[in-house]
N, C-alpha and C positions, 0 to 999 in steps of 0.2 A: 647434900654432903658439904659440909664449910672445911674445906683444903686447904685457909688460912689454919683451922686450929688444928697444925700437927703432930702438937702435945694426945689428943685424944685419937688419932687415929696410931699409934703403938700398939703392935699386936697383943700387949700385955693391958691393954685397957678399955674398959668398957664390955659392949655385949657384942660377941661376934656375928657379925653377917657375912655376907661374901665378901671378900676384897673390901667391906666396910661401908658398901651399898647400903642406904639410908634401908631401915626394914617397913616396906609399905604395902597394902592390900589395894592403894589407890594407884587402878590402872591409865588414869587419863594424861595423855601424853607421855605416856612410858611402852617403849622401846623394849624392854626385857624385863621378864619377870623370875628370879633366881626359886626355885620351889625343892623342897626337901620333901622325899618321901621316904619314910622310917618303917619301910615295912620287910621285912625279911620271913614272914611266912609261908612262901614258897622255894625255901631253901631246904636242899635235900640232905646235906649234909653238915658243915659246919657255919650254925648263925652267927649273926653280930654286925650284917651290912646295915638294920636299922640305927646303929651309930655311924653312917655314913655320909649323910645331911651334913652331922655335927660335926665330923672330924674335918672334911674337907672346908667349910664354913671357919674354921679352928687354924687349919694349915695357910688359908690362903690368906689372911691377918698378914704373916710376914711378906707377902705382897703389895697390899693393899696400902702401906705407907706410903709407896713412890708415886699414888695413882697423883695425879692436880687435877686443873678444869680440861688441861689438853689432853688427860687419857694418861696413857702410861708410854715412857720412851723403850721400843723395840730395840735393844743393841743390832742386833742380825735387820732387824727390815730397816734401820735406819732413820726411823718417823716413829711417829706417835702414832697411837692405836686406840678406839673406844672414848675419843672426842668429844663431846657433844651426843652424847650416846647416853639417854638416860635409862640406868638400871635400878629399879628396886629389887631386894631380899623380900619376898612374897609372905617367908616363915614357912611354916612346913604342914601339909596333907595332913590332917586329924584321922590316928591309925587306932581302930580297935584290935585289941588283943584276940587274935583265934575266928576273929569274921571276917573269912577272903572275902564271900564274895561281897558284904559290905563293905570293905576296904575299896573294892575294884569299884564300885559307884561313887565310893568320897573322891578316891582319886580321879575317876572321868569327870566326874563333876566339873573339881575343881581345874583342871585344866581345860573344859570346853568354856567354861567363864573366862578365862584368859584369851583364848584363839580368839572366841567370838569377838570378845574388846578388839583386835587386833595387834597384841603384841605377843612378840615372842618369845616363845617356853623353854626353860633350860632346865631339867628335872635331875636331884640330885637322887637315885638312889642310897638306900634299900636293894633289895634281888632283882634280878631278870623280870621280874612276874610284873614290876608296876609298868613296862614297856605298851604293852593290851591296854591295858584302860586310856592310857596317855595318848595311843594314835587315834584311838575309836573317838579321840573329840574334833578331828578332825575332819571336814567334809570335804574336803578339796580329794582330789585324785593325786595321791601319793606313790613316788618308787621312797623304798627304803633303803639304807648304806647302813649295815651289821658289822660290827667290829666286834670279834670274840673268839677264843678258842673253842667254843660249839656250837654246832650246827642250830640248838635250841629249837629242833622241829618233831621232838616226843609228842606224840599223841597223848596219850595218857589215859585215863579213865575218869571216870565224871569226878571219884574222891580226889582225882590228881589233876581236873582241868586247869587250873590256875599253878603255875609252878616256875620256879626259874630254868625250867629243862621244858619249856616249852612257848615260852612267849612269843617266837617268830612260827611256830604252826598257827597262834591263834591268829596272829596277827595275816596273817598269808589270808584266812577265812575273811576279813572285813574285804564289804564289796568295793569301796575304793580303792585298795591297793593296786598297784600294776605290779612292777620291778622289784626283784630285792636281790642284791649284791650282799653277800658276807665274805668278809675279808678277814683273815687270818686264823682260818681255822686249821687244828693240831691235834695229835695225843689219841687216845684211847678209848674217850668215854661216849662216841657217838657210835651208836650200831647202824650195820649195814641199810637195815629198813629206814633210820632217820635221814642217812644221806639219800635212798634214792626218792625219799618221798619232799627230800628238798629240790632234787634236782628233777623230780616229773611236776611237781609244782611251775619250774622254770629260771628255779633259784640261779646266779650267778655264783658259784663257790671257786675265791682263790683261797689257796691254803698259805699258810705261814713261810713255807720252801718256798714257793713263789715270791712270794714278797723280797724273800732275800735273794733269792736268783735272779727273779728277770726286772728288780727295781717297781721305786714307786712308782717312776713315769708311765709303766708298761703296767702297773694297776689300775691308773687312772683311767687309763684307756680301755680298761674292760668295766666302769661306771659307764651305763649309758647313760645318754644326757635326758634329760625331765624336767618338765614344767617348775613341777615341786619336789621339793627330798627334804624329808623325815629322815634325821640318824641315832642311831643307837648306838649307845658303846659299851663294851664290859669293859672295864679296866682289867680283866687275867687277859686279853688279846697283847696285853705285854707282856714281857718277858719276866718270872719273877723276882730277877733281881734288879729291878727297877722299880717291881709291884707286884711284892711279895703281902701284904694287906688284902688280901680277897681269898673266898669259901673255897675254892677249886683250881687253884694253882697249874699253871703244867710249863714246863721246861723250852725252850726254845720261841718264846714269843717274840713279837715287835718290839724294835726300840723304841725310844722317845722321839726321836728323829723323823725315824720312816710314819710312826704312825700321824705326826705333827705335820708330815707334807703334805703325807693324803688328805687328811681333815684340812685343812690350808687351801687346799685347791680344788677342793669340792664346788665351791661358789662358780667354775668354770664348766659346771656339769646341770647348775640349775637353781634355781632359789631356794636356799634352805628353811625352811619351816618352821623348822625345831630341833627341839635334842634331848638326850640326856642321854647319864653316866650313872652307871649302876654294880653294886659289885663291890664298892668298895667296904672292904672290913677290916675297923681302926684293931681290931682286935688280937689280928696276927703280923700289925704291922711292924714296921722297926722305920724309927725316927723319925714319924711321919713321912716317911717316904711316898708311900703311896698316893696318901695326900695331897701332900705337897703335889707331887705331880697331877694328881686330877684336878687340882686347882691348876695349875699351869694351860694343862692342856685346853680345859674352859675358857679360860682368856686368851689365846691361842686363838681357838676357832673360832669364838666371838670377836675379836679384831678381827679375822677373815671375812667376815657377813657385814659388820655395820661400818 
């Protein structure tokens, strides 16, 4: 990236990538590789997260002006963030139209070629569903940290294995998992069966009341600590009028706040791995809000790691 010419990095010019991260498929000596997956075929009800890539890739441009060579200056932390940190825009998962379970080998694919390199994975959704292929390239022994308003541990049926109403059952089945913490769940739309078959699994479930009752510090402390942590995030684990842009909305979510702490201080519970953010849809947004903030919150926690 040349942070001398900052005539071209205006969110109004040129081709957007994350924050303006040079767009490379060349993993050698790269540190993070930003990946868009544009698949929303495991959505139940209303699509359009496969413009999720693009929207937030779109939103965080008006970030991406302030970055230089020293990173970006944190007001709140006081210091500069993401240093010497080199990130490429990877571009995005090659998604066919109506082939999950092709879809689900492009995307393990492509992300076991990144782990194997050794750098790390930031995965922009698409729905719930691309979560599965993305951990399964993983061989290390993982706990995982869930952020979302569902439990996402629907069994399904074989027509319905792949779906965003179930990525954390699948994922629970891969033989390296240990731990899985999900944090802020709420609302209506999980049944009796999928909670207790989260919690005879051994799932960790705080719910969203909690979060606001007994504090983030008192969340953190129910993350056990792990060698490695894989996290996942729905962007509806917020609250809608923060992140109103996503399929399945529900009322009383996290702020930006609470859920930036916990992501923040994750790294004091064990090395994180990887990530991604899934859920976002430009489609019911207003002002890129939503955006905006899932790009926020990604440079957020990637200051926290590197």
């Amino acid at each position: 990236m040349n942070f001398n010419d900052i005539e071209s990095r205006f969110p109004y010019i040129g081709v957007s990538t994350f924050y303006g991260y040079p767009n490379s498929k060349d993993l050698n000596e790269t540190d993070v590789a930003i990946v868009g997956v544009p698949f929303d075929h495991g959505t139940t009800n209303r699509p359009g997260a496969r413009f999720g890539p693009r929207s937030i890739r779109t939103a965080s441009q008006n970030y991406g002006i302030y970055l230089n060579e020293f990173g970006a200056f944190d007001s709140e932390l006081k210091r500069n963030i993401l240093g010497g940190v080199n990130i490429v825009d990877y571009g995005d998962v090659p998604i066919l139209p109506t082939h999950t379970k092709t879809n689900m080998k492009m995307i393990n694919s492509t992300f076991k070629k990144i782990v194997d390199a050794g750098v790390f994975p930031v995965a922009f959704g698409g729905d719930h569903t691309v979560t599965y292929p993305i951990v399964k390239a993983f061989k290390k022994p993982l706990d995982i940290v869930h952020f979302d308003t569902h439990l996402d541990f629907v069994d399904g049926t074989e027509n319905l294995k792949f779906s965003h109403s179930n990525p954390l059952k699948r994922v629970s089945e891969i033989e390296n998992i240990n731990n899985i913490t999900q944090i802020g769940i709420r609302g209506f739309t999980d049944k009796i069966e999928n909670y207790d078959e989260s919690k005879n699994y051994g799932s960790k479930i705080i719910t969203a009341s909690e979060v606001m009752d007994r504090g983030t510090a008192w969340v953190l402390d129910q993350i056990p600590e792990s060698d490695n942590i894989y996290v996942t995030l729905d962007i509806d684990v917020l609250d809608p009028s923060i992140a109103p842009g996503t399929g399945t909305p529900e009322p009383g979510g996290l702020t930006y706040n609470q859920l930036k702490d916990i992501l923040t201080n994750l790294t004091n519970k064990g090395e994180i791995l990887g990530f991604d953010l899934v859920e976002v849809n430009p489609l019911f947004d207003l002002s890129e809000i939503t955006s905006l903030t899932a790009a926020r919150l990604c440079f957020d926690f990637l200051g926290s790691i590197f």
